[in-house]
C-alpha positions in Angstrom: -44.0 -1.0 -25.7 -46.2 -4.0 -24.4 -49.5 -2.7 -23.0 -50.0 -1.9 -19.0 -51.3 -5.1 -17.4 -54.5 -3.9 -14.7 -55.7 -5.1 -11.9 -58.6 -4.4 -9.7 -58.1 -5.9 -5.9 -61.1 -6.1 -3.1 -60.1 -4.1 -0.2 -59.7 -7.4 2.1 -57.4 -8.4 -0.7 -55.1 -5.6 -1.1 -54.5 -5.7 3.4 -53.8 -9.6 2.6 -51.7 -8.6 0.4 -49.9 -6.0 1.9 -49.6 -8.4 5.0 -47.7 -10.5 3.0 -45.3 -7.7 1.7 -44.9 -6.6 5.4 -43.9 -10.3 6.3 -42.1 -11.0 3.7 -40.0 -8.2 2.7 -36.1 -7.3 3.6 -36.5 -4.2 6.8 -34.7 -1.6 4.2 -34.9 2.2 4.3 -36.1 3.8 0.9 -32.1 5.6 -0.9 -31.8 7.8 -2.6 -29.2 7.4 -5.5 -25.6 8.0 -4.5 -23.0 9.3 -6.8 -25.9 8.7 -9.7 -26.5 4.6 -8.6 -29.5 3.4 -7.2 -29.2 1.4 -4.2 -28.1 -2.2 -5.1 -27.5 -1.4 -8.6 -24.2 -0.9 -10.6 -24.7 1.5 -13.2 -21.0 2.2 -14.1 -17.8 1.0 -14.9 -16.7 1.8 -11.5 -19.8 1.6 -9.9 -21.4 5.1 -9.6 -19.8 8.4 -11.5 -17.5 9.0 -8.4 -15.5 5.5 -9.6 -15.8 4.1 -6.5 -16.3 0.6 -6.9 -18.2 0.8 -3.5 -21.7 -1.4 -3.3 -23.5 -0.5 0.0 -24.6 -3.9 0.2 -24.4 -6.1 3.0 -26.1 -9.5 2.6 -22.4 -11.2 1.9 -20.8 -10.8 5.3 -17.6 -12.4 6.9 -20.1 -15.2 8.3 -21.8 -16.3 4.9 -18.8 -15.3 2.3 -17.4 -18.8 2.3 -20.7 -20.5 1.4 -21.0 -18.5 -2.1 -21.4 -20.7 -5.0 -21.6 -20.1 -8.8 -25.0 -19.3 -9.8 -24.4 -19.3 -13.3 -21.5 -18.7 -16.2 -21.6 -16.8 -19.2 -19.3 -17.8 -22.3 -18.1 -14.8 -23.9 -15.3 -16.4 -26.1 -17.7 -17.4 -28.9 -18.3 -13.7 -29.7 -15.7 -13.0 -32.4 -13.9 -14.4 -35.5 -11.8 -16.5 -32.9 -11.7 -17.4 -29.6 -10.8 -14.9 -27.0 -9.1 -16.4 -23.7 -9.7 -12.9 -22.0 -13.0 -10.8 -20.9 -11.5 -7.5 -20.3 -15.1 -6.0 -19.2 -16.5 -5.3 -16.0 -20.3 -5.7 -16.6 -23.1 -3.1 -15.0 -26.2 -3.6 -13.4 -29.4 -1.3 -14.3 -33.2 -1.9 -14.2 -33.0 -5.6 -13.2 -30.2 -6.6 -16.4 -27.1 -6.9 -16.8 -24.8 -5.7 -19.4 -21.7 -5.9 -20.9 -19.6 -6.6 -23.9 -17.5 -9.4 -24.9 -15.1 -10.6 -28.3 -12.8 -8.8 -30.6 -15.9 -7.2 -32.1 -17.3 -5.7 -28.8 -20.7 -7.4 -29.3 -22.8 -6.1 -26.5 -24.9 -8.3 -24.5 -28.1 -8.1 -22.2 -27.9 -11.1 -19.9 -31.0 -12.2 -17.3 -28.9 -11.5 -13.8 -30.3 -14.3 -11.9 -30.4 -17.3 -14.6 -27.2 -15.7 -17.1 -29.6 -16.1 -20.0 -28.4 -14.1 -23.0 -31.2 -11.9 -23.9 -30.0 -9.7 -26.5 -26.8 -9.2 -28.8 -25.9 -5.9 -30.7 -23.2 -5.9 -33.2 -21.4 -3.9 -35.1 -21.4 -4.3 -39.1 -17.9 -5.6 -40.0 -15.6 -2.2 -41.9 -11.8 -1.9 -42.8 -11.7 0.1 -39.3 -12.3 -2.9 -37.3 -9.9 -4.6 -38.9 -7.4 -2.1 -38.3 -7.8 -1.9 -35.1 -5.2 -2.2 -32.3 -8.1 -2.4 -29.4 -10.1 -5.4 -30.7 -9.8 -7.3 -27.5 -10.2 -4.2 -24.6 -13.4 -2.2 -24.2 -14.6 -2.7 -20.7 -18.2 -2.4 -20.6 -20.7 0.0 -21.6 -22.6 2.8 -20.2 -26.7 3.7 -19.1 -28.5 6.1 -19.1 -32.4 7.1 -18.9 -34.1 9.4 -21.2 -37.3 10.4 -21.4 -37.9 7.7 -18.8 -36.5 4.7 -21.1 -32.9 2.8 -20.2 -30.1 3.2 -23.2 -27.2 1.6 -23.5 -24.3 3.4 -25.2 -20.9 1.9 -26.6 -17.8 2.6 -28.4 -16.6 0.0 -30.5 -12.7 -0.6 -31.8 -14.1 1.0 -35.4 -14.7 4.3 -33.1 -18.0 4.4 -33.6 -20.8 5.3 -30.4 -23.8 3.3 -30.7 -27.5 4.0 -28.5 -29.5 0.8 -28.1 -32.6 0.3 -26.6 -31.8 -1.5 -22.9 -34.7 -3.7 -23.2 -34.8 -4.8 -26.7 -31.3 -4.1 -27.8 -32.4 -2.5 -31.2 -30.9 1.0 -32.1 -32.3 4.2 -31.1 -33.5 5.8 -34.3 -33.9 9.6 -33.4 -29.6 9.2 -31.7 -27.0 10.2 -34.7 -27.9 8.4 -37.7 -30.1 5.5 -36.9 -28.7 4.8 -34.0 -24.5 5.8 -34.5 -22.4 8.5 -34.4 -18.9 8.2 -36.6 -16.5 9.7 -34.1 -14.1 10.4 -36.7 -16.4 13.2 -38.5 -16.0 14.7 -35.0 -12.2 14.4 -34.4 -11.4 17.1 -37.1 -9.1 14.8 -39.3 -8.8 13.6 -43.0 -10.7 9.7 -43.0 -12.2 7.1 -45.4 -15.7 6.0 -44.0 -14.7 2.3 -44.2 -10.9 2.2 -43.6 -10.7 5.1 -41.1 -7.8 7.9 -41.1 -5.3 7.5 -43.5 -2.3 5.6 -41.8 -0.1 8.9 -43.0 -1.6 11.2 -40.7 -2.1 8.7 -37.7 -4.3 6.2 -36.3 -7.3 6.1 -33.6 -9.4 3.5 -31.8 -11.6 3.4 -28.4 -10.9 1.2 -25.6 -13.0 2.3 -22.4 -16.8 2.6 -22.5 -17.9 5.9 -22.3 -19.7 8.0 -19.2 -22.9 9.6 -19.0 -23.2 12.5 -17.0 -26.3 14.8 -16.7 -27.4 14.1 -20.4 -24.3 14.4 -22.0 -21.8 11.7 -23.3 -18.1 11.7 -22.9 -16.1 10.0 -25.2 -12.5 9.2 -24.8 -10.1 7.0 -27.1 -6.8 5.3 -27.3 -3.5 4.8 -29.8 -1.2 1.8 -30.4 0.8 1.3 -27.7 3.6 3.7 -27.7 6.3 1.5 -27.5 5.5 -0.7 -31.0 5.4 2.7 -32.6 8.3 4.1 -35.4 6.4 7.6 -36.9 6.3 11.1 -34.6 3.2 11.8 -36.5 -0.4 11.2 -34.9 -3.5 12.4 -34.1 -4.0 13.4 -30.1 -7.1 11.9 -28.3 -9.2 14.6 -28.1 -12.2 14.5 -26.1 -15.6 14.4 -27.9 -18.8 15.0 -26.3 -22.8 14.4 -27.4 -26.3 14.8 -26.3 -27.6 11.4 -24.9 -30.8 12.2 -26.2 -29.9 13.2 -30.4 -26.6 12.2 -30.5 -25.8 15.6 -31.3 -21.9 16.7 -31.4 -21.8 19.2 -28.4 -18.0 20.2 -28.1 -14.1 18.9 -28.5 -11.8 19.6 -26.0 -8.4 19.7 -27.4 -5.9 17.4 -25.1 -3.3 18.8 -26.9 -4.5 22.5 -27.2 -4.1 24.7 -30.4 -2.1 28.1 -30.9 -4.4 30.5 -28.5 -5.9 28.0 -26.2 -4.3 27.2 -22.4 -1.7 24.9 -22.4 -0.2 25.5 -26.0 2.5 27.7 -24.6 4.1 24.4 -23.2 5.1 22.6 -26.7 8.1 24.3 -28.0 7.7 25.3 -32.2 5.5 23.0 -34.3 5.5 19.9 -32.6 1.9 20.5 -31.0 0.9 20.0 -34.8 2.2 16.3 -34.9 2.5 14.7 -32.0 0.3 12.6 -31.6 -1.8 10.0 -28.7 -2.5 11.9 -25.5 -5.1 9.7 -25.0 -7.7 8.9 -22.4 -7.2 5.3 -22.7 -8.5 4.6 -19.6 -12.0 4.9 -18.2 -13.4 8.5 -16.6 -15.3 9.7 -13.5 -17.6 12.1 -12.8 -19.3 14.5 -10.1 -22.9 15.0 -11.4 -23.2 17.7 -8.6 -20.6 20.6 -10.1 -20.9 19.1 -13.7 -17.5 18.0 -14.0 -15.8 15.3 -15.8 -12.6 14.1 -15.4 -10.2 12.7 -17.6 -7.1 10.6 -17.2 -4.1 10.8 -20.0 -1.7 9.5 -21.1 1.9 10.5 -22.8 2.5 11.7 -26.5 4.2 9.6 -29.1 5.9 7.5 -28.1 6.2 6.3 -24.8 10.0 6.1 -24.3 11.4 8.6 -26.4 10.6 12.1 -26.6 13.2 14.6 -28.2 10.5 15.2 -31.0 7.4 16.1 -28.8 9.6 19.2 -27.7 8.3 21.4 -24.5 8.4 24.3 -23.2 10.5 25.2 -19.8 8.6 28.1 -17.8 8.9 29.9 -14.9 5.3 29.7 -13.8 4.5 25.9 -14.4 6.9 22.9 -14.8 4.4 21.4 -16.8 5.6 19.9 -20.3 3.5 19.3 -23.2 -0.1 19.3 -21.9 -1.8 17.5 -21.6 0.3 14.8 -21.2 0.0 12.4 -18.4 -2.4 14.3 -17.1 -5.6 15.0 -14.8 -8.0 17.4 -16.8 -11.0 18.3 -15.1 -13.9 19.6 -17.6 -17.2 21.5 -17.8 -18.9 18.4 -19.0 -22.1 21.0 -20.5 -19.1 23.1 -22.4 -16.2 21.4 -22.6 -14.2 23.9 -21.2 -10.8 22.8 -18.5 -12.1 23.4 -15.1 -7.7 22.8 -14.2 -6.2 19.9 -15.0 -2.8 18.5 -12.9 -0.2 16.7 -14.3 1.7 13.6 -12.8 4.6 13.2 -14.9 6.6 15.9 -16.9 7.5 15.1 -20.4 6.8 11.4 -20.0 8.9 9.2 -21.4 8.3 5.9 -18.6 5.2 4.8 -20.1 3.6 6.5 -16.5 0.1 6.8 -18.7 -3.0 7.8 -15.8 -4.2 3.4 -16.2 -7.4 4.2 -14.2 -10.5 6.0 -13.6 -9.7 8.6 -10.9 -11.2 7.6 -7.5 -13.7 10.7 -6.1 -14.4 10.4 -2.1 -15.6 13.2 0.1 -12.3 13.2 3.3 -12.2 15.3 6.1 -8.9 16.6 6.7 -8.0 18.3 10.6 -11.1 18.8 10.5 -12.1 19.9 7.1 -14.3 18.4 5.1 -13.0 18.1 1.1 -14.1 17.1 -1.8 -11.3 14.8 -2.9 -10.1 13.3 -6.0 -7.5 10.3 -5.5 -5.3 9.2 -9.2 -3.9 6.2 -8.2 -0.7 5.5 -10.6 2.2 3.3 -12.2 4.4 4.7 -10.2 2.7 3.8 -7.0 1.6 7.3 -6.3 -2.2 8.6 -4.8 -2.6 11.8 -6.2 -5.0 13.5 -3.9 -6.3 16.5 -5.2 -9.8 18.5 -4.5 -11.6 17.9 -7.1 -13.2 21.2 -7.5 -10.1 23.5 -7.7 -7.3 20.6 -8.4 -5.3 22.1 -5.7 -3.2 19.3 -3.7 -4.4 18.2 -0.5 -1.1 17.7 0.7 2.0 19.2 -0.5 3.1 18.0 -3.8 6.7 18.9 -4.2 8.8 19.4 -7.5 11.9 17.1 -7.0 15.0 16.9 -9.2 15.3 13.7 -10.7 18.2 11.5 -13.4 18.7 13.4 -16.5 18.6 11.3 -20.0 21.7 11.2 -22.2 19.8 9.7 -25.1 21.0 11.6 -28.2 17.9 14.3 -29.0 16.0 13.8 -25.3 15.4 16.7 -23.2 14.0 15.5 -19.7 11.9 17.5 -17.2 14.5 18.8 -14.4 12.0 17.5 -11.8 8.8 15.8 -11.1 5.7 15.8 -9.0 6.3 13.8 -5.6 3.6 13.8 -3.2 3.9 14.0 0.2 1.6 12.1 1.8 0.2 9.6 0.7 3.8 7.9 1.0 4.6 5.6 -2.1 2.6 2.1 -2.0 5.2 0.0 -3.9 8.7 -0.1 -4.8 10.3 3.0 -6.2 14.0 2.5 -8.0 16.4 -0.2 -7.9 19.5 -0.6 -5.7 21.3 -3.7 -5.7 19.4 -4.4 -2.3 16.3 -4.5 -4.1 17.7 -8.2 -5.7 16.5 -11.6 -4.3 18.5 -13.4 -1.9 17.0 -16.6 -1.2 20.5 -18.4 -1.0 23.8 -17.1 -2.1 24.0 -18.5 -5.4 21.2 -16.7 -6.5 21.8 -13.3 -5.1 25.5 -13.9 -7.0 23.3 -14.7 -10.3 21.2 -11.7 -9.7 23.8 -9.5 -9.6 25.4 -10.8 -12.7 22.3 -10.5 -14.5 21.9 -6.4 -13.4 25.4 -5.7 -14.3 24.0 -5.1 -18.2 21.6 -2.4 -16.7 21.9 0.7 -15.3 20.2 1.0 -12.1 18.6 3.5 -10.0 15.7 5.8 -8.5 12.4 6.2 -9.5 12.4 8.4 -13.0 15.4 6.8 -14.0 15.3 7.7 -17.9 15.8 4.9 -20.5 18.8 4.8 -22.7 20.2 3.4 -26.0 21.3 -0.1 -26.6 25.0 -0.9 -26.2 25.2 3.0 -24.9 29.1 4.1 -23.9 28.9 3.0 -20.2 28.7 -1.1 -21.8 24.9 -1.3 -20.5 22.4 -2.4 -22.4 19.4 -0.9 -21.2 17.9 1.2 -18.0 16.2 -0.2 -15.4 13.3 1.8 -14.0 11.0 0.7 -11.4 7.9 0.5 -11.3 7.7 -0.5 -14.9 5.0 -0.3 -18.1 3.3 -2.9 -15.9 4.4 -2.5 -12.4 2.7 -0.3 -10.0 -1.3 0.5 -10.4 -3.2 -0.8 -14.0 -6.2 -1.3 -15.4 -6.0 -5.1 -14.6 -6.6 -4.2 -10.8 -6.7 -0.5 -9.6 -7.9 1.0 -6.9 -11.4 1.6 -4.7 -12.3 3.8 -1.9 -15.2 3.4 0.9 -16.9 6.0 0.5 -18.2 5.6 3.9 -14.5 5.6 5.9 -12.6 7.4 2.9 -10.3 4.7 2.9 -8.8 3.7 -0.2 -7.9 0.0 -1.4 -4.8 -0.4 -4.2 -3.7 -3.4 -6.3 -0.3 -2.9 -7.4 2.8 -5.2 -8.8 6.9 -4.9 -7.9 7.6 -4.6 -11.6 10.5 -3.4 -13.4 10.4 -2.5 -17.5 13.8 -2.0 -19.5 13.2 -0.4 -22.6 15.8 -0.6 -25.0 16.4 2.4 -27.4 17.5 1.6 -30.6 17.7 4.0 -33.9 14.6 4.4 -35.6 16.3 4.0 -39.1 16.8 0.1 -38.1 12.8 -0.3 -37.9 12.2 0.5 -41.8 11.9 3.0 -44.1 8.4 4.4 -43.0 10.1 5.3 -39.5 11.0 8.6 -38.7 11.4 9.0 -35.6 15.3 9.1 -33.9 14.8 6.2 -31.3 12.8 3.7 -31.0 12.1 0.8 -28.9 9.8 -2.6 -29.0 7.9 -3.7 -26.2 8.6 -2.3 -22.5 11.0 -4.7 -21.9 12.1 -6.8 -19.3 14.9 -7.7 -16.5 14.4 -11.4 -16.8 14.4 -14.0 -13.9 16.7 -16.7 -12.4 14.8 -19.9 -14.1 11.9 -18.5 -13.7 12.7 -17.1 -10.1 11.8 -12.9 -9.7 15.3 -11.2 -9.6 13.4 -8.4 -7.0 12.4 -10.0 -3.4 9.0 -10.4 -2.6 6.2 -9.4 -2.2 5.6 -9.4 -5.9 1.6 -8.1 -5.8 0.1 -6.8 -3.3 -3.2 -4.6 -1.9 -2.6 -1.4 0.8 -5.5 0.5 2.7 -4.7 4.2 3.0 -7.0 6.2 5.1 -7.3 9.4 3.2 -8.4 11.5 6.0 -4.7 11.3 7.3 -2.4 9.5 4.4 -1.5 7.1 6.3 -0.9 3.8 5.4 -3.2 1.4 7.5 -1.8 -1.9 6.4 -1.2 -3.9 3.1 -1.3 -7.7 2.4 0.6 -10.1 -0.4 -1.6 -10.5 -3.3 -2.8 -14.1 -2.3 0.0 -16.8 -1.2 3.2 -18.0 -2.5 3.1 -19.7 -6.2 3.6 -23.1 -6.4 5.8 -22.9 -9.0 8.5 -21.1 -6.0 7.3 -23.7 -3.4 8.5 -27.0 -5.3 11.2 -25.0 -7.4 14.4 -27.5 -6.8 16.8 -24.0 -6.5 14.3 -23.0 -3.5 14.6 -26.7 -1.8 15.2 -26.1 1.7 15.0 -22.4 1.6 11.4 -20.9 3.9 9.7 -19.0 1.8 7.9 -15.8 2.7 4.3 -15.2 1.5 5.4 -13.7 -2.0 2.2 -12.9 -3.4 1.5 -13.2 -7.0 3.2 -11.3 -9.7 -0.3 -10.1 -10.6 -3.0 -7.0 -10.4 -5.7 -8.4 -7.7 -9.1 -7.1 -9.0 -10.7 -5.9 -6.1 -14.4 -5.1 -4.9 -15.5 -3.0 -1.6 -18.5 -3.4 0.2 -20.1 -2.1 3.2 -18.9 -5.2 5.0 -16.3 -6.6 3.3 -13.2 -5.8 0.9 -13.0 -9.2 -1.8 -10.5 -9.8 -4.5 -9.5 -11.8 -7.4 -5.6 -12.4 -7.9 -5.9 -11.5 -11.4 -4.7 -12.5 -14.2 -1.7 -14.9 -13.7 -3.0 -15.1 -10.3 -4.7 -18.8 -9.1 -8.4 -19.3 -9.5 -9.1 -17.9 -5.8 -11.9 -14.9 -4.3 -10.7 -13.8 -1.3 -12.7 -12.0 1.4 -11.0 -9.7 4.1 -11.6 -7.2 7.2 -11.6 -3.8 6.0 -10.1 -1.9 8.6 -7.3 -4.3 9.2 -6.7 -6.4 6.0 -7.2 -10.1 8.3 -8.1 -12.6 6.1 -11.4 -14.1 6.7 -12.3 -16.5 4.0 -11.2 -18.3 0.5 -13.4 -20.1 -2.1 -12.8 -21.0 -5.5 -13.3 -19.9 -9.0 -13.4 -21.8 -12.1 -10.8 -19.7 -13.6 -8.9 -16.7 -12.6 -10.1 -13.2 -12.7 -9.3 -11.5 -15.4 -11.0 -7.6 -14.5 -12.4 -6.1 -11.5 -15.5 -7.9 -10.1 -18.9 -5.7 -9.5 -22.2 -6.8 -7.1 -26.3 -6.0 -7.1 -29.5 -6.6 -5.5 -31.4 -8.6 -7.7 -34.8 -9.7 -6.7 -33.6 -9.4 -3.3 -30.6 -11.8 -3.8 -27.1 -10.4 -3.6 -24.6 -11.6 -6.8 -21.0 -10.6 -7.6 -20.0 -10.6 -11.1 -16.4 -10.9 -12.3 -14.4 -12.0 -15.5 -12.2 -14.9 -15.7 -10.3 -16.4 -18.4 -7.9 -18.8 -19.3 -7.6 -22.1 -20.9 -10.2 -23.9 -18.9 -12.6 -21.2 -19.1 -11.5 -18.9 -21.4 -13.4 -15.3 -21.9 -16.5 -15.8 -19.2 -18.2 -14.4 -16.4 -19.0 -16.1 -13.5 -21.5 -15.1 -10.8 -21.3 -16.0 -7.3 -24.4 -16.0 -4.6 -25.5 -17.5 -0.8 -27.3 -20.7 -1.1 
């Protein structure tokens, strides 16, 4: 530690000075941290524990927000064995540093917030496990916490290991795990080779979401292959692994999918609790510091479009399937043990996967004040639960929905459909749903759609070349429609109203027998990739708007307005089957990446979006202002107070800038 610097000041010296301070210094009340941030800082993924991605700064307003400029960019596409055009990482702020984590390896990176000087680099020794991994590009940041008065930064890398570094120096903490790491896998409770990780018999594991810190303990999640490239039924679940921030020391598993005698196993019918696998927590977690809870967003069992050998239970009590699938699981973070958990889909088998931290805000309700918890989804639904006793604020009703005929599938007779919030995208496909710009596309668009079989939301997938002559089902919102990571959602803590990125996006999965996918498969159907409904030369079959942001005020569930995802491509505007034809404001086809302040709500168009920040009203989505970015965002964007001077940080990527952050400040 470098050695305290002293200083011994006249008294007519320290009023001069403190003249000066008075003089000089912003008029600011003293904070207290909120939801575990200090004020102007950015300690989490999502901001604070809560998930928020609320800043309660104010220095970027609607009357300076088109004078930012870039203050600096940091290359990120150098850190790996080959150039990465994406930086899926939202960086935090802590202490006066940034940090985040960039390349296949997830080197992580301390980087000087007002200059973008790299300061430090930690990364992991090279094993088999890396190289096996399926998550090499994802990861997302890192976490912070104090101890014993001393900033840590922990990570899990694509090998599954959780490194503790010192946040100043970078170097690893001796006294956490063994010199610094924990191997998760001697945790998880599964055959493994140190080097090459679990043998590819009993399944596969990899991390790609930093963890979260909450009152000294460290919460570990995890994630698969994607379901839809896999061809075994065999897996190992995601269970949740916990440690003390301090030692490193294993403090409990919770089982996500629970084990003869625990709650929850009494919804898997015979053995297949002892192979399914995934059930993951793929995507990142919140916390409320307060009741010690942490909660835990899932996502379905192997695989994601076929289920008829992950077999559940029907029940009289609960039509929940297989839990902890595609679920909410709230848990004693100092035990491990399920506070409740809620799930959103019923024997998945859409590729509905939780994609985002849950959103926690404080409402008041006719009157009532609650403490809330807000899942925003795929299928354009806002879960809105009280996050102490998981109990719906308003009604969530069981509703019958399409039964599969898929050879071996047994769907859930109904699913979950909230009340209120009303849906904040399009649900199902009708034949209305198809673009109709002029007539000769509307008659190609319903050409096209004659292959599928269409209809509402929770419309199951089916084989390819089934008896009907289709070739696949169309359900919307698709793999990628709705809410995802790309985007997701934030909430003012201050109003309790909630701002969601979503896409109209359709998948098509097409089931074909698992025999034709090699000899190593043995699972009945199988599929590749979420598959598509294709376009008219490049033209969306589905009228616009094709992204877009909505403001619900979750005191009352009501929708308070929503806005296109920035303006019409150009690629529609000069298209020569569009020349003549007014165009709406389509939007883009892409996940804004969106940012809340205490004045202003900003966003990104995202990837596939144009290189644009946008800056709007909060309470009724006007546009105020537009300036440039070098590239297109690529993650959600995060702001601090640093040395008195407000920044905003956000990825962008492409082939002009590929894998980089840029920050933006005033003059």
């Amino acid at each position: 530690m470098r050695a305290p610097l002293i200083v011994t000041l006249t008294k007519p010296a320290l009023l001069a000075l403190a003249s000066l301070l008075l003089a000089t210094a912003p008029v600011r009340p003293l904070m207290p941290q909120q939801r575990g941030n200090p004020y102007g800082e950015w300690r989490y993924w999502g901001a604070d524990a809560w998930s928020t991605r609320y800043s309660p700064l104010d220095q970027i307003d609607a009357t300076n927000f088109s004078q930012l400029r870039v203050a600096w960019i940091w290359r990120g596409d150098n850190f790996g064995p080959e150039p990465d055009p994406l930086l899926r990482a939202t960086p935090i702020y802590a202490a006066g540093r940034l940090y985040t984590v960039a390349g296949a390896r997830r080197t992580v990176a301390a980087i000087d917030p007002a200059t973008g000087e790299t300061l430090w680099i930690f990364r992991e020794p090279p094993t088999k496990r890396w190289e096996r991994s399926m998550r090499q590009d994802y990861g997302k940041g890192v976490a912070y916490a104090e101890v014993d008065g001393r900033g840590r930064i922990y990570v899990v890398t694509p090998a599954f290991f959780l490194h503790a570094l010192d946040a100043e120096t970078g170097r690893p903490i001796a006294e956490f795990g063994k010199n610094g790491t924990v191997d998760l896998l001697a945790d998880l409770g599964y055959p493994y080779d140190p080097d090459y990780g679990i043998p590819d018999s009993i399944g596969y594991i990899t991390n790609s979401s930093p963890p979260i810190v909450v009152n000294g303990v460290v919460v570990v999640g995890n994630s698969h292959e994607q379901g839809y490239y896999q061809t075994r039924k065999e897996n190992v679940p995601g269970h949740i692994l916990a440690y003390d921030a301090k030692t490193g020391k294993h403090l409990w598993k919770f089982h996500i999918i629970p084990r003869p005698g625990e709650f929850g196993h009494e919804t898997w019918e015979g053995d297949a609790w002892s192979y399914t696998g995934n059930v993951s927590s793929w995507a990142p977690m919140s916390a409320d510091p307060e009741r010690g809870i942490v909660y835990i967003p899932t996502d379905p069992g192997t695989n994601d479009y076929y289920g008829g050998h992950r077999k559940w239970k029907e029940s009289a009590l609960s039509p929940d399937a297989a839990l902890f699938s595609t679920s909410i699981v709230a848990l004693d973070v100092r035990t491990g043990r399920r506070v409740w958990h809620f799930q959103t889909v019923h024997h998945d088998i859409w590729n509905y996967d939780n994609p985002t931290a849950p959103n926690l805000v404080d409402i008041t309700v006719n009157g009532q004040r609650i403490p809330a918890l807000v899942q925003t989804t795929k299928q354009s639904f806002a879960y809105v639960l009280n996050r102490y006793t998981g109990k719906p604020v308003w009604p969530i009703e069981e509703r019958p929905v399409p039964q599969s005929d898929v050879p071996g599938e047994k769907t859930s007779p109904t699913q979950p459909f909230p009340t209120r919030p009303a849906a904040y995208e399009q649900q199902g496909i009708t034949v209305d749903d198809l673009v109709d710009y002029t007539p000769e596309l509307r008659r190609r668009a319903l050409e096209i759609v004659k292959q599928y079989r269409l209809g509402p939301l929770f419309n199951p997938p089916s084989i390819r070349n089934a008896p009907d002559g289709t070739r696949a089902s169309i359900h919307c919102p698709g793999a990628n429609g709705g809410t995802n990571i790309p985007g997701g959602s934030v909430v003012d803590p201050e109003t309790g109203i909630l701002y969601v990125a979503s896409v109209k996006g359709c998948s098509a999965p097409q089931l074909f027998p698992g025999k034709e996918a090699g000899p190593d498969a043995n699972m009945d159907w199988v599929t590749r990739g979420p598959g598509g409904i294709g376009s008219i030369e490049g033209i969306p079959l589905l009228k616009p708007p094709y992204g877009r942001i909505t403001a619900i005020d979750l005191n009352t569930g009501e929708h308070l307005w929503w806005i296109p995802n920035g303006d019409t491509p150009e690629e529609l505007k000069n298209h020569p089957l569009l020349r003549g034809v007014s165009l709406p404001r389509t939007g883009k086809g892409s996940h804004a990446t969106a940012l809340v302040t205490k004045t202003l709500l900003m966003y990104g168009e995202g990837r596939g979006g144009a290189p644009l920040f946008h800056a709007v009203d909060k309470r009724t989505g006007k546009h105020l202002a537009t300036i440039e970015l070098p590239a297109p965002s690529q993650a959600p964007p995060m702001t601090y107070l640093h040395q008195g001077k407000q920044y905003i940080v956000m990825a962008i990527g492409g082939r002009t800038m590929p894998g980089s952050l840029v920050a933006l400040t005033l003059p």
